[in-house]
Each structure stands twice: as structure tokens, then as C-alpha cells.
C-alpha positions as CSV (number, residue, x, y, z in Angstrom):
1,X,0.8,-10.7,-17.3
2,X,4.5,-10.3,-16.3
3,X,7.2,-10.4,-19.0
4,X,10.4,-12.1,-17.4
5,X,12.3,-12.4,-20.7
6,X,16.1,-11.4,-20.5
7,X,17.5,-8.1,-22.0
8,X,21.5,-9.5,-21.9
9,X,22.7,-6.1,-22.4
10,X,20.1,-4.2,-20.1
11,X,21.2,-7.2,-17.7
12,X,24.9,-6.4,-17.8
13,X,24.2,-2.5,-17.4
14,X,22.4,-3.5,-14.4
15,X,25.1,-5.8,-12.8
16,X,27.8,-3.3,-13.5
17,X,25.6,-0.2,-11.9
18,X,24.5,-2.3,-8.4
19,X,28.2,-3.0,-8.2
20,X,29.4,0.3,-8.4
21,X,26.7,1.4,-6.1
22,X,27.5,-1.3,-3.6
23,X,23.6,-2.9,-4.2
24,X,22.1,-6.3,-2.6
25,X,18.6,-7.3,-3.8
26,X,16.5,-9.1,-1.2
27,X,14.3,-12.0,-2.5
28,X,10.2,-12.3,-1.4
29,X,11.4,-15.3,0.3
30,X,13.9,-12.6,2.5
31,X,11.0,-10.1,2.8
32,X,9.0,-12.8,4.1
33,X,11.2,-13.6,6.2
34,X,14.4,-11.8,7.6
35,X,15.6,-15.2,8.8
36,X,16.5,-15.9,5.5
37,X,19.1,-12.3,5.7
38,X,22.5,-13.1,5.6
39,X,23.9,-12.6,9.2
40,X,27.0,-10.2,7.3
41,X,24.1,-7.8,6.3
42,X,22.1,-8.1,9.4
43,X,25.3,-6.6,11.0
44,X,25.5,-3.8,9.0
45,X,21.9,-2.7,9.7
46,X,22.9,-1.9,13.2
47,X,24.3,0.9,12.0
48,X,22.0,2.8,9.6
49,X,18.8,4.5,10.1
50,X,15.7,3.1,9.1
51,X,14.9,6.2,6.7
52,X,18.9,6.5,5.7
53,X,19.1,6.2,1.8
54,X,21.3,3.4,2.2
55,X,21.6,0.3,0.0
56,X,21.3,-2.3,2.6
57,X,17.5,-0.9,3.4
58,X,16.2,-2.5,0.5
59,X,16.3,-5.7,3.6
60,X,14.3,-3.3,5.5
61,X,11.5,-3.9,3.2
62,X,9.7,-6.1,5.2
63,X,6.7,-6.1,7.6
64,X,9.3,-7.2,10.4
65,X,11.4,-4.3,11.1
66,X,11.9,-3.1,14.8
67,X,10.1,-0.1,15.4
68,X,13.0,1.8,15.6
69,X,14.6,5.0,13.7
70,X,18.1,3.6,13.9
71,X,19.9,0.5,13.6
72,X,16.9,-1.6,15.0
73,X,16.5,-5.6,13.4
74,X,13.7,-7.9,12.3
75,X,10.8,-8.9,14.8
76,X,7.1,-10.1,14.7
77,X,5.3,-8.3,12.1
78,X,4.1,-5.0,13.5
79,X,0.4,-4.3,14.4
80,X,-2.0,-2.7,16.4
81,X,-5.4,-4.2,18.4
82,X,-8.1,-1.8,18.0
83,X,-10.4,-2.1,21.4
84,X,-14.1,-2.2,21.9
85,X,-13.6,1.0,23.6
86,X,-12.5,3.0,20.9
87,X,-14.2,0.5,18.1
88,X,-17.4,0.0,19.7
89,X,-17.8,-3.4,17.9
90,X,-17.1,-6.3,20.5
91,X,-15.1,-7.9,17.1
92,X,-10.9,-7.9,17.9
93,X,-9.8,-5.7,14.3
94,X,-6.0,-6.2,14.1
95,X,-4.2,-3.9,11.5
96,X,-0.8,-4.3,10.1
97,X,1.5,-0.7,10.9
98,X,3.4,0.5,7.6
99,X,5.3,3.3,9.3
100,X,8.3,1.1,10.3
101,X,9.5,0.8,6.7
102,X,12.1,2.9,5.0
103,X,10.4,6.1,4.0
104,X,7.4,5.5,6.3
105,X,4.9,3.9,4.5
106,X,4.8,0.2,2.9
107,X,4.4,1.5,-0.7
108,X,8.4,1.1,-0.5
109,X,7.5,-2.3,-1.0
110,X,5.0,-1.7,-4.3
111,X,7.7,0.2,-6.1
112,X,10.1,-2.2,-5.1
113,X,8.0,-5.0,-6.6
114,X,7.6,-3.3,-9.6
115,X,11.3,-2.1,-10.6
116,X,13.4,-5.4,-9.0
117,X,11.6,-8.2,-11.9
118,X,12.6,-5.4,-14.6
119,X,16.2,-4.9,-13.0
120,X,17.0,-8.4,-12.9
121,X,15.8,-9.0,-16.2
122,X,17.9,-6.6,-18.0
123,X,14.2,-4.7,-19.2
124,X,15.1,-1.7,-17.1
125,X,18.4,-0.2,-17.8
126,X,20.2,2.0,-15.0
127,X,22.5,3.6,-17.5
128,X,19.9,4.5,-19.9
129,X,16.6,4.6,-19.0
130,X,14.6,7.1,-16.6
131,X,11.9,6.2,-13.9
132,X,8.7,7.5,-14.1
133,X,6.4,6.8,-11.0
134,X,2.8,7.9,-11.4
135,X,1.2,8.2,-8.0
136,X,-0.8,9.9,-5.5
137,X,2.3,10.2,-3.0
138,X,3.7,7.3,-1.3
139,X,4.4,4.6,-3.9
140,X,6.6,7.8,-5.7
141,X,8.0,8.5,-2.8
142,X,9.5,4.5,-2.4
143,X,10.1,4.9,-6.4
144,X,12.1,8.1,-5.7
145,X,14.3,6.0,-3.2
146,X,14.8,3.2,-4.7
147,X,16.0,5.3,-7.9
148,X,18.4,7.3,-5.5
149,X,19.7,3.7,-4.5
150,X,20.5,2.5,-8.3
151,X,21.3,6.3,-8.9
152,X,18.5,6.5,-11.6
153,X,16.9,9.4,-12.9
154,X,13.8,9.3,-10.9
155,X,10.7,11.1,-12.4
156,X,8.0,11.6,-9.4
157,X,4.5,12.2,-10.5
158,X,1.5,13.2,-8.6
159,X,-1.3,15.7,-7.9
160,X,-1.2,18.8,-6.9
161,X,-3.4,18.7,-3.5
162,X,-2.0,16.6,-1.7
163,X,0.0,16.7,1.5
164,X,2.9,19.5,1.3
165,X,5.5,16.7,3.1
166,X,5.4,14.6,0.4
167,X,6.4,17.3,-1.8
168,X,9.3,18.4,1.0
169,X,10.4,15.0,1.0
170,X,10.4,14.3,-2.8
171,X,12.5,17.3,-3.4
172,X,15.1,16.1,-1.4
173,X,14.8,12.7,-3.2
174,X,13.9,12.9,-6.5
175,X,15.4,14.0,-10.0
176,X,12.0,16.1,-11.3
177,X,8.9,16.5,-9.6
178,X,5.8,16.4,-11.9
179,X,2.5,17.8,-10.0
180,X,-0.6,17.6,-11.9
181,X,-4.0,18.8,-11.9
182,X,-6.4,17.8,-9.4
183,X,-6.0,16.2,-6.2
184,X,-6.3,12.5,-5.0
185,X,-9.2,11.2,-6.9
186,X,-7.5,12.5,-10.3
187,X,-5.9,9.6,-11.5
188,X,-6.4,10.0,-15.3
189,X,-4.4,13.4,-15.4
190,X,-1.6,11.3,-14.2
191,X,-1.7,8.6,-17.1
192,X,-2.0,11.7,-19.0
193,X,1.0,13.0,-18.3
194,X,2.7,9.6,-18.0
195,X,1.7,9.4,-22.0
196,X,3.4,12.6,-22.7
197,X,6.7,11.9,-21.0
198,X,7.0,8.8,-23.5
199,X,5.8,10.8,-26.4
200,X,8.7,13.0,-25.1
201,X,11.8,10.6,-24.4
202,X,11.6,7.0,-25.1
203,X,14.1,6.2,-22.5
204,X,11.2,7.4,-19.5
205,X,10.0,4.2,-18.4
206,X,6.7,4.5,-16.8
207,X,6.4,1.8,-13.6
208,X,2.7,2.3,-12.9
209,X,1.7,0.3,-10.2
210,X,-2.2,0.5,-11.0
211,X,-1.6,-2.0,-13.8
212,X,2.1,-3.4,-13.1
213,X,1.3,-7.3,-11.4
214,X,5.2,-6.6,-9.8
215,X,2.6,-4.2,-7.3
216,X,-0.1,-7.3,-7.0
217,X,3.0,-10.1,-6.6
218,X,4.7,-7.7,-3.3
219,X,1.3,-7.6,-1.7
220,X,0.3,-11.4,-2.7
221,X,3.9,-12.6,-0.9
222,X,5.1,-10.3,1.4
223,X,1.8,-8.5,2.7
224,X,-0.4,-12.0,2.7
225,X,2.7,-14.2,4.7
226,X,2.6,-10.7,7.0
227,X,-0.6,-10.9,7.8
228,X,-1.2,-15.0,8.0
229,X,1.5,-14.7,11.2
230,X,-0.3,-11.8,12.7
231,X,-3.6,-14.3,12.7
232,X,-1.3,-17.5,13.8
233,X,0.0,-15.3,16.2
234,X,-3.1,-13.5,17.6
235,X,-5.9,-15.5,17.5
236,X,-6.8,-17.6,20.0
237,X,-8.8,-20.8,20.4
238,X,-12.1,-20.2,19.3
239,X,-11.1,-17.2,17.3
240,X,-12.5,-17.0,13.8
241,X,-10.8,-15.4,11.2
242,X,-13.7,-13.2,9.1
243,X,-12.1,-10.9,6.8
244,X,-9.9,-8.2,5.1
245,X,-11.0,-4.7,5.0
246,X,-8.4,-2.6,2.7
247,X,-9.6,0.8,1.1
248,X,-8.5,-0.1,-2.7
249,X,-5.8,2.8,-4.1
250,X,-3.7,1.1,-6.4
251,X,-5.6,-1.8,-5.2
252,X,-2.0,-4.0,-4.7
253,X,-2.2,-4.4,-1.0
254,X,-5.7,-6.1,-1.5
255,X,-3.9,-8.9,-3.7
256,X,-3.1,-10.3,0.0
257,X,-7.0,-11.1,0.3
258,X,-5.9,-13.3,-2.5
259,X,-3.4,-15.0,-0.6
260,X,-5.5,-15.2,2.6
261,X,-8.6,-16.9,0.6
262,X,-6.3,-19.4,-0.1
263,X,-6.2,-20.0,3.6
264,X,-8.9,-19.0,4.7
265,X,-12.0,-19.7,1.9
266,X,-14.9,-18.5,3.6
267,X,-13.5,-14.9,4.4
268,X,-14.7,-12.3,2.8
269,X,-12.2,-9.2,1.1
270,X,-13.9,-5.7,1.2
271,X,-13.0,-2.7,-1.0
272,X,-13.2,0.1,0.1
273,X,-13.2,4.0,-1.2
274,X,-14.7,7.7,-0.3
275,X,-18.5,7.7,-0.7
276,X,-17.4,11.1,-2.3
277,X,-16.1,9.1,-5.1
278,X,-18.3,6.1,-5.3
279,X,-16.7,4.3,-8.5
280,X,-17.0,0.5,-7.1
281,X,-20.5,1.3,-5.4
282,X,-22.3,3.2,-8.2
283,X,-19.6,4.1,-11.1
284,X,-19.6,7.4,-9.5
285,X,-17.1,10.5,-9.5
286,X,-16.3,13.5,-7.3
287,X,-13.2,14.8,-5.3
288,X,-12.2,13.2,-1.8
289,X,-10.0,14.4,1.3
290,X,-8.6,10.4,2.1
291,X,-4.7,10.5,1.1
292,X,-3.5,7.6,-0.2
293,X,-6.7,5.8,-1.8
294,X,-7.2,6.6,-5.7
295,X,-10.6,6.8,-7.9
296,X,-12.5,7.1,-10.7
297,X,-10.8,4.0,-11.9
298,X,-10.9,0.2,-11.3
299,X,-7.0,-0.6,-11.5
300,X,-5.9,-2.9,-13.9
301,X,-4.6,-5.4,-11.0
302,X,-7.2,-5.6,-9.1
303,X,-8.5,-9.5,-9.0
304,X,-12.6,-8.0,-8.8
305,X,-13.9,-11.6,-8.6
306,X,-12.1,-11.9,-5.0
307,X,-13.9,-9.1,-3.6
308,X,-16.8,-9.7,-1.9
309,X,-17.9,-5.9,-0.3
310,X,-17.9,-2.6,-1.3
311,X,-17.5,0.0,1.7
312,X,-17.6,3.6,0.9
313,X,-16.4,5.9,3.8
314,X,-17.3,9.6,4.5
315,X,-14.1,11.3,4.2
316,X,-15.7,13.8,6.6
317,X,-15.2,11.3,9.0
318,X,-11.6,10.3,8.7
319,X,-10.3,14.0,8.6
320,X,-12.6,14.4,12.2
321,X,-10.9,11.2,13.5
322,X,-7.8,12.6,12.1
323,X,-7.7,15.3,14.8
324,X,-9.6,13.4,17.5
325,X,-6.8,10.9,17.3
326,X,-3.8,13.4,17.4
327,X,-4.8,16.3,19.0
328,X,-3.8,16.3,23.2
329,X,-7.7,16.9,24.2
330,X,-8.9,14.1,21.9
331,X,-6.3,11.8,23.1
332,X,-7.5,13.0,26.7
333,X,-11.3,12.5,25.7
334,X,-10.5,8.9,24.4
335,X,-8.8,7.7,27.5
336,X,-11.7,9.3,29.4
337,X,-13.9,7.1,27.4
338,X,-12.1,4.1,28.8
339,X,-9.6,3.6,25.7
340,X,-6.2,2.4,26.9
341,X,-3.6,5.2,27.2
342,X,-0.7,2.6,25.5
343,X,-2.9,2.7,22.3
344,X,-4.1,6.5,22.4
345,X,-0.4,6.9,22.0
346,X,-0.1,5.3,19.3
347,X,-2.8,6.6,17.3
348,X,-0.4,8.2,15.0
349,X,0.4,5.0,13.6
350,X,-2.8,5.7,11.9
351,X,-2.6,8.4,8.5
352,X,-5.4,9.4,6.2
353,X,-5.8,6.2,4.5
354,X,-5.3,4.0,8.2
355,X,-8.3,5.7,9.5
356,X,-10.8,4.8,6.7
357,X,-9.4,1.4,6.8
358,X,-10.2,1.6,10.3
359,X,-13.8,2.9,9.6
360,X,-14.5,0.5,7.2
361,X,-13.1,-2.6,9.4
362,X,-15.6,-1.3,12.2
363,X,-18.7,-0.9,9.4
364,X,-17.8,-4.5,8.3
365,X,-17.9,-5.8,12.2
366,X,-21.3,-3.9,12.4
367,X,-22.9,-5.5,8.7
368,X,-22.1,-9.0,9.8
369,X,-22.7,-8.5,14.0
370,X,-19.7,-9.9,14.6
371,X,-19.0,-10.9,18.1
372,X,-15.7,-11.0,20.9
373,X,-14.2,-14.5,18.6
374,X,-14.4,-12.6,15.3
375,X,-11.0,-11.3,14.1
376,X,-10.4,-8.6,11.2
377,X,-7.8,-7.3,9.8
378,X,-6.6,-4.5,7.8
379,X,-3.4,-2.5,7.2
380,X,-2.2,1.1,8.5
381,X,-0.1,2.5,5.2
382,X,1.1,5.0,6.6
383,X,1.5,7.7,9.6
384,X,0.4,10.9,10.8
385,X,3.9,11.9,10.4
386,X,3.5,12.4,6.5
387,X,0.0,15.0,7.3
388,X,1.3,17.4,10.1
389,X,0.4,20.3,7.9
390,X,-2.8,19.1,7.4
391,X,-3.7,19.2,11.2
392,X,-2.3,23.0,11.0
393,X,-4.6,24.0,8.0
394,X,-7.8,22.1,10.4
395,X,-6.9,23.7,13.9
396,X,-6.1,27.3,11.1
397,X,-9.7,26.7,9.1
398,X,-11.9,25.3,12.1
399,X,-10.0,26.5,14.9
400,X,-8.8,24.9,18.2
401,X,-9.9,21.5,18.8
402,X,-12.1,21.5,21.9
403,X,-13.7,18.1,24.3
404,X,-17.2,18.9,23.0
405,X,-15.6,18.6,19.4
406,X,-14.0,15.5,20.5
407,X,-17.2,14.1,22.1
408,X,-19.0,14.6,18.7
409,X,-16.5,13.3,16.9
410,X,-16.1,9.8,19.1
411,X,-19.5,9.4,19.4
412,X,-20.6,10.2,15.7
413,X,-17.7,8.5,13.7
414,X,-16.9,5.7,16.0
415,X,-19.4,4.7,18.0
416,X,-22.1,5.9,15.8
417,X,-21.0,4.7,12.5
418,X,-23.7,2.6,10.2
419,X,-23.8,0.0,8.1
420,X,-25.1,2.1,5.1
421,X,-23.1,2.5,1.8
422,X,-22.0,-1.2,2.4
423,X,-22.6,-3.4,-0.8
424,X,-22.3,-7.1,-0.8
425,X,-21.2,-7.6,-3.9
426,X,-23.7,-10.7,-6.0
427,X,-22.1,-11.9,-9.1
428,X,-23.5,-9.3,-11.5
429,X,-21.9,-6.5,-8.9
430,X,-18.4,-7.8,-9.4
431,X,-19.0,-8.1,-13.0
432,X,-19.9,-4.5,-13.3
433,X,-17.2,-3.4,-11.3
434,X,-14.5,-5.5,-13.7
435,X,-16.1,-4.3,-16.9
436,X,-15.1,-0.9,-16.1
437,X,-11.9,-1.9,-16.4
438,X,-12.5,-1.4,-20.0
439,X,-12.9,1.9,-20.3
440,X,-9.9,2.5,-18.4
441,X,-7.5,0.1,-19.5
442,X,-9.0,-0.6,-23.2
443,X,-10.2,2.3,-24.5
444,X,-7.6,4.8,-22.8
445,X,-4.1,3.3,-22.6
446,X,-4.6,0.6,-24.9
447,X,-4.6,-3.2,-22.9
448,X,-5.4,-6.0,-25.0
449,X,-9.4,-6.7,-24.1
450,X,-8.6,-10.3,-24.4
451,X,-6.8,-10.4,-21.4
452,X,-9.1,-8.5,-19.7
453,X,-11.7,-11.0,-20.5
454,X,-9.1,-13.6,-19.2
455,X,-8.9,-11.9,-15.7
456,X,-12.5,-12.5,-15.5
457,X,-12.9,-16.1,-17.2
458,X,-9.6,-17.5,-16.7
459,X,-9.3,-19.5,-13.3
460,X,-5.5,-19.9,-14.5
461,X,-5.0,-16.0,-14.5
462,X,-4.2,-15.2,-11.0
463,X,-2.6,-18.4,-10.2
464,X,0.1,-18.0,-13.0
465,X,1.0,-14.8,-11.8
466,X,1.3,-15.9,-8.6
467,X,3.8,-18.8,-9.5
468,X,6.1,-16.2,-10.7
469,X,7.7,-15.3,-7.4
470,X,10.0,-18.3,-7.1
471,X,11.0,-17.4,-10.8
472,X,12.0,-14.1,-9.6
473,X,13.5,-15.1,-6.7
474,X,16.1,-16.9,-8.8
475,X,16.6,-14.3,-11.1
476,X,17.5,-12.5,-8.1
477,X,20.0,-14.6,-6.4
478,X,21.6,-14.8,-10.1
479,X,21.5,-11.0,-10.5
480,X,23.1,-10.4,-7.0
481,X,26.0,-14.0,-7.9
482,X,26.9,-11.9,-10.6
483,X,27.1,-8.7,-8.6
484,X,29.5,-10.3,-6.6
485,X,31.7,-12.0,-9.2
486,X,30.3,-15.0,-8.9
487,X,29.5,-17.0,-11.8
488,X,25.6,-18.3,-12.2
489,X,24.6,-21.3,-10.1
């Protein structure tokens, strides 16, 4: 659970350091919806970049930014319509875009949910203690800005393999980078190191956000209001609203299928992950090419007795799509195929972890034989923008991308794809898939098993984490009263 409990000192240190750096918190209430913004600090977004360290884009957390680099405001949430002619499923799949945040992917948002409860209580202490962010790229890359913004000693911490521009950009951003051992599936070597840091200097405060609820709360709030206005929005009459397909990672942006169920109860939330690491289907291990989803753990904040599918997706086919959806004779190929030219150009809205979202949306449409009036959603995390170099190590390994590649590729990992290594999860499947929470979060870094059990058995659990947002949404409007001078209200 979340500890809100005042630190007075930690509290002042804060105050006095987002004074002196000229820092505004926004509340959920504001990410939900820029409305709420005060018109003063609306003004002053004209004027910076969306990607410009700057402390009023902490605002620009939000699904409603205009998609613009520079100085654009708040709109309808951003999203895409997948057609039947790339899909071929007759079902509409809708899918939130995370590019338009600051830093290009939504994970801004995590690490933002995970540091602002600690700032605002005081627990987290600008002038003293460091931040670690363990990660497999993008949620250290929003912890590395967000530290630059409080002027925090930012610790970044992630494998090895993955994509050279998020090394590039963390270099530029944060105070040490830390690669370990392995690649996107190695998780553990990342608590590893996470432990050692501590053991190191007690003042390195780890914000992990595979077992910080701050992660869970963002997606719950922001990411479940989001995407109940794209449905509101989008659907019409008739339309049925089916269900959320969301490859797992940290497993925080899923905690909006626990918002939606509230909504909507007879949806259904698939999880998804590389068959080449098929931990939720079959407690199974490997390595995987699908940046930005991580393994061989089930995360501490994932709410297992939600989920209701297991879709495991070939990363062979999401680094095939990756070219067939970027390169100019697969864009060709696609509009050949009758796939409107406005969204071939947009297909770079769609990085690693975008596409198998995408795959797995279109294997769910295919297990259930959806039809025209059935909607899906699921969420883009990121861009292309953040795996350029690995396009140039494909067209440097495989050579240049030709129209009978892009021919196999379309037919084989779009219109081709199966229904196999889909689960539908029965009680005793979701039960499995929480107990190994245990050896994780028990027998490795050292959770209490009795609130483990409680995540299972509990029907409070969830819900009192949940309440917690207005909570911290007053802590925030205090923290930023007494930024300004203002005395508590």
C-alpha cells in the first residue's frame, strides 16, 4: 500500500527547492483534465516546446496535449483507428498515442506518479536524497526529467541492449547512467543493482515502478479517464465496448482495465508478453526483441484477478511490422493493399511495444470473432522515433527492405495472425500467475506475504488504493499554497 505520512522536514526541503526552481505540481484531477489548468500557465505553454526541460511541462503530462513540438495546448485525447485493411479483423481497435508527451512516451506520467506522493509528503528529500529509477528505458527516461526539473541527482538504470537513443538521450539528462547485464527481459539484474546502490548510500532512493502503486494510481486516473472519453467519443450507437489489450511491462498502464471494469463489467483486460518469454502463459523464461515490455516477473502492482487473457506475441513479428510500417516500400505496399495513406503516415506513432499491442488487439478480435460494432482498445507507449537505429542495424543485418518482403510480412503478421498462444485465463490460471508474485516479491526483495495474500483475498485492496488520489490531490494543492507563500487552506 501507499504510505502518505508527512516527513515535516523532508516537506519543508521540498517547498523551498520547487521554489527556487520555479516548480508547479499538477493534480490527477488537472491531468485528467487540462480544463482544470490555471489559464496564467496555459499562457505560458505557448511558448515552450513540448520536449523542453521546462517546469511548466509537468501540465503537459496529460493524454490531451496537441500534437505539436512547440507551444501547442490541450485537446481530445490523442489516438489512432486501426482499419480492417491493415487489421484484417472487421472489429474498430482504437489505441491511445503516447508520443505527444514530454519526452515521447507516457512513462513520463509513471515516474511522475511515483516521485509527486513522496515530494509532497516530505518522504523524498530534494536536498538530500538521490533518485534511482530501475527500468527498461522509458519510465527512466521521465524519471531522469523529472529529476532535472527538481534538480535531483538522478540515477538511471537499465540494460544494456536496448535501443542506443535512450542511452543518447539519458546522457544528456541524467546524473549517472547504470547499464546492466542483459537486455529487456532481464529485470532481476536491475533489482540487483538497485540493492547495491542502497547497500552503498542510504540517501539513493529507489522509485521502482514494478512495485510502487504511485505507477498503478497514474494509470488507474489519468490513463482510465483517457481512454473512457476516447469510447464516449468514438463509439457509436450500437457500438460495444469489448476490451483492453495492453502488453504488461511494469504492468501500470493495465491498472486502467481496473478503472474501465468499473464501467464497463463484462469487458475483458488481456496481458500480454513475448511468446519468447512466456512467464504469464507457462512460467517461462528466455530473451525477447519487444522494447518496452518486461519479464520473467509478475510485477508487484499488477491487480492479476482483473485480467482475464494471456496473449503472447512473436517478437519476430513486431520487429517485421517494425519495418513494414516505416520503411517507404512497405508504406507503399500498405496503401496498395487499400490502407488509407493518412494512417500509413502515421504508423510511426507506433514503437516496439505499440506494435505488439497492436498484434495482440487483432489476436483478441480474432479469439472472440468480433464483428464491425466491436470496439478495442489499447495504447501506443511510444514512437518509432526512440528505435531509428534499430531500423539501420535491420536494413544493415537483412539488407534493403523490398515489396516481396513487405508482401510476406503484411500477409503473414497481419492478415495471417492466429489465435494460438491466447489463454483465457479460469480462476486457477490467475491464481498461478499471482502466486508468482512470491518468488519475486517475497523471497527476493523482501514484501510482507501477508499483503500479498491480501491482493488476492482482499476485495478492499484495490479499492483503498484507489481512494488515495483525492488524498493526494490535496496534498498537492497544499504543497504548491505553500510554494507560493500561501498559507494552508
Amino acid at each position: 500500500m501507499m504510505d502518505l505520512t508527512i516527513d515535516p522536514v523532508g516537506l519543508e526541503h521540498a517547498v523551498q527547492r520547487a521554489r527556487e526552481r520555479n516548480l508547479i505540481l499538477p493534480t490527477f484531477a488537472q491531468m485528467q483534465n487540462p480544463d482544470l489548468i490555471p489559464p496564467e500557465i496555459k499562457e505560458e505553454l505557448r511558448n515552450i516546446g513540448l520536449w523542453e526541460v521546462h517546469p511548466r511541462n509537468l501540465f503537459r503530462i496529460t493524454w490531451h496535449n496537441e500534437p505539436t513540438p512547440h507551444g501547442g495546448g490541450f485537446g481530445p485525447v490523442n489516438m489512432l483507428e486501426f482499419p480492417s485493411e491493415l487489421t484484417g479483423v472487421p472489429a474498430r481497435i482504437l489505441a491511445l498515442v503516447g508520443k505527444w508527451f514530454p519526452t515521447g512516451a507516457h512513462k513520463v506520467g509513471a515516474a511522475y506518479g511515483v516521485l509527486a506522493p513522496r515530494l509532497v509528503t516530505g518522504q523524498f528529500d530534494p536536498t538530500r536524497h538521490k533518485a534511482a529509477w530501475p527500468s527498461t528505458g522509458n519510465y527512466c527516461r521521465g524519471g531522469a526529467f523529472d529529476s532535472r526539473l527538481l534538480g535531483v541527482h538522478s540515477i538511471a538504470i537499465l540494460p544494456e541492449g536496448m535501443s542506443q537513443e535512450r542511452f543518447e538521450w539519458l546522457a544528456n539528462m541524467a546524473d549517472e547512467v547504470i547499464k546492466t547485464p542483459g537486455t529487456e527481459a532481464n529485470v532481476k539484474e536491475i533489482f540487483d543493482k538497485c540493492k547495491e546502490l542502497q547497500a552503498q548510500d542510504p540517501d539513493v532512493v529507489i522509485l521502482n515502478q514494478f512495485d510502487d502503486f504511485g505507477n498503478y494510481l497514474w494509470h488507474f486516473a489519468v490513463t482510465g479517464r483517457a481512454m473512457e472519453e476516447v469510447l464516449d467519443t468514438h463509439m457509436r450507437p450500437g457500438d460495444v465496448f469489448r476490451g483492453l489489450c495492453l502488453t504488461t511491462g511494469s504492468a501500470g498502464t493495465i491498472a486502467s482495465g481496473d478503472y474501465l471494469k468499473g464501467l464497463f463489467p463484462e469487458m475483458k483486460v488481456a496481458a500480454g508478453e513475448a511468446l519468447q518469454v512466456p512467464t504469464l502463459l507457462m512460467n517461462g523464461y528466455g530473451e525477447h526483441r519487444i522494447e518496452g515490455i518486461g519479464d520473467k516477473h509478475v510485477p508487484w502492482i499488477h491487480n492479476v484477478r482483473n485480467t482475464d487473457l494471456v496473449i503472447d506475441i512473436d517478437d519476430e513479428a513486431v520487429v517485421r511490422l517494425a519495418r513494414l510500417f516505416n520503411e517507404p516500400v512497405g508504406r507503399a505496399y500498405l496503401v496498395r493493399q487499400g490502407v488509407p495513406q493518412g494512417l500509413v503516415q502515421q504508423l510511426d506513432l507506433l514503437g516496439f511495444s505499440g506494435i505488439a499491442n497492436l498484434i495482440m488487439s487483432i489476436k483478441f478480435a480474432k479469439y472472440f470473432e468480433l464483428g464491425p460494432q466491436d470496439v478495442v482498445l489499447t495504447v501506443l507507449t511510444d514512437s518509432m522515433e526512440l528505435y531509428q537505429s534499430r531500423l539501420r542495424e535491420m536494413r544493415e543485418a537483412y539488407g534493403e527492405y523490398t515489396e516481396q518482403d513487405a508482401a510476406a510480412d503484411f500477409a503473414r503478421y497481419l492478415q495471417g495472425l492466429t489465435t494460438d498462444y491466447v489463454l483465457e485465463l479460469r480462476y486457477p490460471d490467475r491464481k498461478r500467475i499471482h502466486n508468482l508474485k512470491y518468488f519475486t516479491w517475497v523471497e527476493q526483495q523482501g514484501k510482507n506475504v501477508r499483503e500479498l495474500d491480501a491482493q488476492w483475498a482482499d476485495p478492499t485492496y484495490w479499492k483503498r488504493i484507489q481512494d488515495l488520489v483525492p488524498e493526494i490531490d490535496a496534498l498537492i494543492e497544499e504543497f504548491n499554497a505553500r510554494v507560493r507563500g500561501a498559507s494552508f487552506v
